[in-house]
N, C-alpha and C positions, 0 to 999 in steps of 0.2 A: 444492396442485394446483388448477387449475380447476373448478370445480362444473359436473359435466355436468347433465342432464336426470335428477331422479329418478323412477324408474320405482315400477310397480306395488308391489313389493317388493324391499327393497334387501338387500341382502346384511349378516349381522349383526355393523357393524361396531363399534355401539355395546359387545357385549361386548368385542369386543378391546378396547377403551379400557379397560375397566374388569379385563382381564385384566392388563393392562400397568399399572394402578393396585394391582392385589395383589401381581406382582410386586416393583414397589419398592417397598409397602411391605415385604414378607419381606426384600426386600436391606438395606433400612436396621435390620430389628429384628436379623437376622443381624447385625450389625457391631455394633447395641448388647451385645446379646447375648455377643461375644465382649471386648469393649472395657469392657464394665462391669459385669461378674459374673465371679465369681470360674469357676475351672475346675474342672472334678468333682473332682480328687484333694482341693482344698480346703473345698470343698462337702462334700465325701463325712467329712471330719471335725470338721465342726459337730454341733450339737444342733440337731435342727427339728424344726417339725411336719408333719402327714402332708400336709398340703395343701399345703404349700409345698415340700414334697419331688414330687409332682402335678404343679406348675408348673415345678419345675427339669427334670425327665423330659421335661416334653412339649414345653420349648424344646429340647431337642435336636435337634428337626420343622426349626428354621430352620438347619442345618449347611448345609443344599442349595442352597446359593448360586451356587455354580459352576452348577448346574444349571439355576439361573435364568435365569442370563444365555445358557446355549444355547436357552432360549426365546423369551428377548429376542435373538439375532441370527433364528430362523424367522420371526418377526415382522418383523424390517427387511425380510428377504428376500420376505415377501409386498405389506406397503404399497410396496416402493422398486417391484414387479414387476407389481403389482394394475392399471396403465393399461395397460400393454402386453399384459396376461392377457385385458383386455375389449376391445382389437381383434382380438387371436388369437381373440377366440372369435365376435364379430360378421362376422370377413372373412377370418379363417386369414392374415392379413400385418397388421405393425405400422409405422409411422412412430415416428421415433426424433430427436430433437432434443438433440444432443448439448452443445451452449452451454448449453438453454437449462435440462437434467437438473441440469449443473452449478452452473449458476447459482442454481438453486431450492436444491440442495443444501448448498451454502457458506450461503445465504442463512436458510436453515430452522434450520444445526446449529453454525455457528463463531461467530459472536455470542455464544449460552449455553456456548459451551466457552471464552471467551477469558475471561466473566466469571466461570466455575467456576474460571480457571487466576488469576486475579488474587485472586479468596476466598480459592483455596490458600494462594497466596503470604500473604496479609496473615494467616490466622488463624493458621499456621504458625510466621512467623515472633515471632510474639507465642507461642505458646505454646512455641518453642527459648527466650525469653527470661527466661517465667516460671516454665514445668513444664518441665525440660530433662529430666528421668532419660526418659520413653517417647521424648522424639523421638531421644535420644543411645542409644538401644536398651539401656538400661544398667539395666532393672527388675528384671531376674534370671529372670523368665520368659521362657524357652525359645522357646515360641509366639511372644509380644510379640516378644521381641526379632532374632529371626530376620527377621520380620516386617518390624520398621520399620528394622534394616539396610541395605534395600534402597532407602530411602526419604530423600531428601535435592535440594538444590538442585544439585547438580555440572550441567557441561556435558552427562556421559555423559545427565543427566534432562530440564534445559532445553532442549536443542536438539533433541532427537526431538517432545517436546511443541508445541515452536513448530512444526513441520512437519507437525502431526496424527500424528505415530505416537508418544503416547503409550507410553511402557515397552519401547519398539521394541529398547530398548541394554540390556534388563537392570536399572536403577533406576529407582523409580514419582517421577513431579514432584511431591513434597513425599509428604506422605502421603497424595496420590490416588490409592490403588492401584486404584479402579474403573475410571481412566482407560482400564487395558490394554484394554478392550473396546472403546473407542472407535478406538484405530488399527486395530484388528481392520475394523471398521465402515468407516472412509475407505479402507481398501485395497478389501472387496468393490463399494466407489462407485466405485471406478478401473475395476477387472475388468469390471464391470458392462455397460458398452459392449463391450466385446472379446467377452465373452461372448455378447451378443445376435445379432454378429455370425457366433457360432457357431448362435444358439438359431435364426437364418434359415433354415438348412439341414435344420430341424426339431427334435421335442424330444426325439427319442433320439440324436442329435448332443451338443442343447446338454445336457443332463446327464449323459450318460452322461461327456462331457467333462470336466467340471466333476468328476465323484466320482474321473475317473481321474488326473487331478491330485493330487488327494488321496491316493490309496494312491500315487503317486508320491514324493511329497513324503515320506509314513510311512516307505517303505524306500529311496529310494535318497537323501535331502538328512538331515545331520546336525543335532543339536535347534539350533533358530535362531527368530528371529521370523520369515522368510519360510517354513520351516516349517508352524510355529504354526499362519498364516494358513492354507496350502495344507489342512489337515488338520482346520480348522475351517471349510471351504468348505460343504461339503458342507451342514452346518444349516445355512446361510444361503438355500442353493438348495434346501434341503425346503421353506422359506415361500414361496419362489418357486413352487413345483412345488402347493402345497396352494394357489396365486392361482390357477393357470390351471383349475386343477382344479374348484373352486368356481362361477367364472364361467361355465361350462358348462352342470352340470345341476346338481340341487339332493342333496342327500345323501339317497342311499337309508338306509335303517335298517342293512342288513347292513353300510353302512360306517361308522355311529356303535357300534356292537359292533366293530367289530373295532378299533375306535379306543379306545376302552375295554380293550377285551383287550391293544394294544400299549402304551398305558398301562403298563397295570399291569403289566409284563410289562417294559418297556424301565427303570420305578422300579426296581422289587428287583432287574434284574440289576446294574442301577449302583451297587449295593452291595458287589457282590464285584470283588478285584481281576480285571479283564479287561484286556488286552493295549489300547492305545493306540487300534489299530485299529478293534477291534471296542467300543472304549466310546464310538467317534463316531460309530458305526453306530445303537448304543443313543442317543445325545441326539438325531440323524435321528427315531430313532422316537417319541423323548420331545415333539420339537420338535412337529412335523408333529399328532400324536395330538392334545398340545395345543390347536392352533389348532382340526384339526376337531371336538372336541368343544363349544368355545365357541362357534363360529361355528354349532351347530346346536341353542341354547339356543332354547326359544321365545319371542318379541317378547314374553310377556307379564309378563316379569321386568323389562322394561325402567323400570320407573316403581317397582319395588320400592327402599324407600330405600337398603336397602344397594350395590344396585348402580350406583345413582346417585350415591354419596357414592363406590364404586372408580370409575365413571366418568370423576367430576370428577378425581379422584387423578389419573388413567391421563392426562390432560389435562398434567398436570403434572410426571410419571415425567419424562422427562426431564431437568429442572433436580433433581429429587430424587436422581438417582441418580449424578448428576456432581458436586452440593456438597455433599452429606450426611454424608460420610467426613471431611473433613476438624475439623467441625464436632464430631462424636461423638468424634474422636482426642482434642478439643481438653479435653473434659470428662473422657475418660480419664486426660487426662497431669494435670492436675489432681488426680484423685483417687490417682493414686499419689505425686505428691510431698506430698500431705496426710497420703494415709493409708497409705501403703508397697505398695498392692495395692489388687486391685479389690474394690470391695465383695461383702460374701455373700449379700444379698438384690436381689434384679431390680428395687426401687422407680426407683435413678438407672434403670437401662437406661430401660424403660416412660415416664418423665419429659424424659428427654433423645430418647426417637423422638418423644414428642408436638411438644414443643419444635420439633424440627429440622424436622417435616412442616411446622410454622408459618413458622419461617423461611424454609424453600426456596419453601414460596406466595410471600409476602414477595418472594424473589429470582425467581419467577415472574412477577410483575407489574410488575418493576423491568424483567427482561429480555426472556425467552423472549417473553411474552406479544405482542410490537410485531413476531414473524419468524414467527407461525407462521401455516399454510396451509388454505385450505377445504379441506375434504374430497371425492373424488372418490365419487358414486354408482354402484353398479353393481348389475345384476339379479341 
């Protein structure tokens, strides 16, 4: 985006980066996590020590994966939403450049997706050559194999991928099962316009629109990816909702508490089985809560190194979160035709996310780095 004028105080966009650098890291330990340690029933008939029993407990924190990624689409929905949020809020009407939205956005996200789908392809096909039992789903685990089932070169995979809808047909292209999020993504970049069209007429139009779609889509269209999408709308348009909101006025205290309260309130309920409907209603509040609490972190954390090291991450989430799966499959299928199973202690996992965060830098400076966009200022 263009670099407007920054003003007095800008809006706190540096934690989102570095929120979006925790999240993929959780995404990538989540898949070691699963990919190269063993599973509690197996776990659960070892001998170990108490510490290391500690550490197997408290990875079970990274299950929540799914729920990550509802926070990474409230995020798209805010930065894709954040310029049009700051003329709605400077002149109550936006200008809309529909070439040139596009253009930016092919420009910013198909580059790092073309060279995540050619990674695929090469580490993949090298590892069907030398570790064939995970990628022929043939490990004997239940999970694994379920899992990478679905997972293969066919047309049903290739040609939704070359068209950005990823997973769109029911099999993930190669073992990039992270991809499915990404057609999720290029469809709300389509909507996107349509909808603004709608959000003209004002914003109890453009949302309420937008959610009614979605309980549409729940009860009257049967499970599909156009579905999927319609029913995943919704936290896409809470990050939208949490831009215009923001650019307004500044967060009272009463809404950092009850942002906290839906926190913690939208976590535990996603724990129990709730009907479809009402569990997209809870990652709405999961999503949304999210953002406002980071975004009313005080500047003065900003120079703190931890947050500067998620920062730089969050810089680079992207390429992480599109190459990293295949790369981690690839040390899995290795260790099962070596060892018959995944290991019992978490050293490979811990070893292979360092590794991979190295690598994907690596493939960030090879690729992303030469498409990506300044930052847009806002009060």
């Amino acid at each position: 985006m263009a670099m407007l004028t920054e003003t007095k105080k800008s809006l706190n966009l540096k934690s989102l980066d570095a929120l979006r650098g925790i999240l993929a890291v959780y995404v990538l330990l989540g898949h070691c996590r699963w990919l190269l340690w063993a599973g509690n029933n197996e776990w659960n008939k070892i001998d170990r020590s108490w510490w290391s029993d500690i550490l197997a407990t408290a990875s079970a924190s990274l299950r929540y994966g799914h729920e990550v990624v509802m926070i990474f689409f409230a995020l798209s929905g805010f930065f894709i939403h954040l310029r049009i949020s700051k003329q709605l809020a400077e002149k109550n009407s936006f200008s809309f450049d529909l070439t040139r939205f596009f253009k930016r956005r092919l420009h910013r996200l198909v580059p790092p997706y073309i060279f995540a789908l050619i990674l695929t392809l090469i580490v993949d096909l090298i590892g069907y050559y030398l570790y064939p039992t995970l990628y022929h789903a043939a490990t004997g685990d239940i999970l694994l194999d379920t899992n990478f089932i679905r997972k293969d070169f066919s047309l049903t995979s290739i040609i939704p991928a070359l068209f950005l809808l990823p997973s769109s047909l029911g099999k993930d292209f190669g073992t990039n099962g992270p991809f499915w999020s990404l057609g999720y993504e290029f469809v709300y970049y389509l909507l996107y316009p349509l909808w603004l069209m709608v959000r003209r007429l004002g914003a109890w139009q453009g949302y309420i629109t937008g959610f009614t779609l979605a309980i549409a889509g729940n009860y009257f269209l049967p499970p599909s990816f156009i579905r999927a999408i319609l029913i995943h709308y919704p936290i896409w348009l809470s990050g939208a909702l949490i831009a215009e909101f923001l650019v307004k006025k500044q967060l009272p205290k009463w809404i950092i508490f009850i942002s906290y309260l839906s926190l913690s309130i939208s976590f535990i309920a996603i724990n129990y089985n709730f009907p479809d409907s009402f569990n997209f209603f809870l990652y709405c509040l999961l999503g949304s809560s999210t953002l406002l609490i980071v975004v009313s972190l005080p500047n003065s954390i900003f120079n703190h190194p931890i947050h500067r090291l998620f920062e730089f991450i969050g810089m680079e989430s992207y390429t992480i979160y599109i190459c990293h799966f295949p790369l981690v499959a690839f040390v899995s299928a290795w260790t099962i035709e070596k060892f018959g199973t995944r290991p019992m202690h978490g050293w490979l996992a811990l070893v292979t996310a360092i590794a991979t965060l190295l690598l994907c830098h690596l493939f960030f400076l090879l690729c992303e780095r030469n498409f990506m966009h300044s930052r847009l200022k806002v009060e």
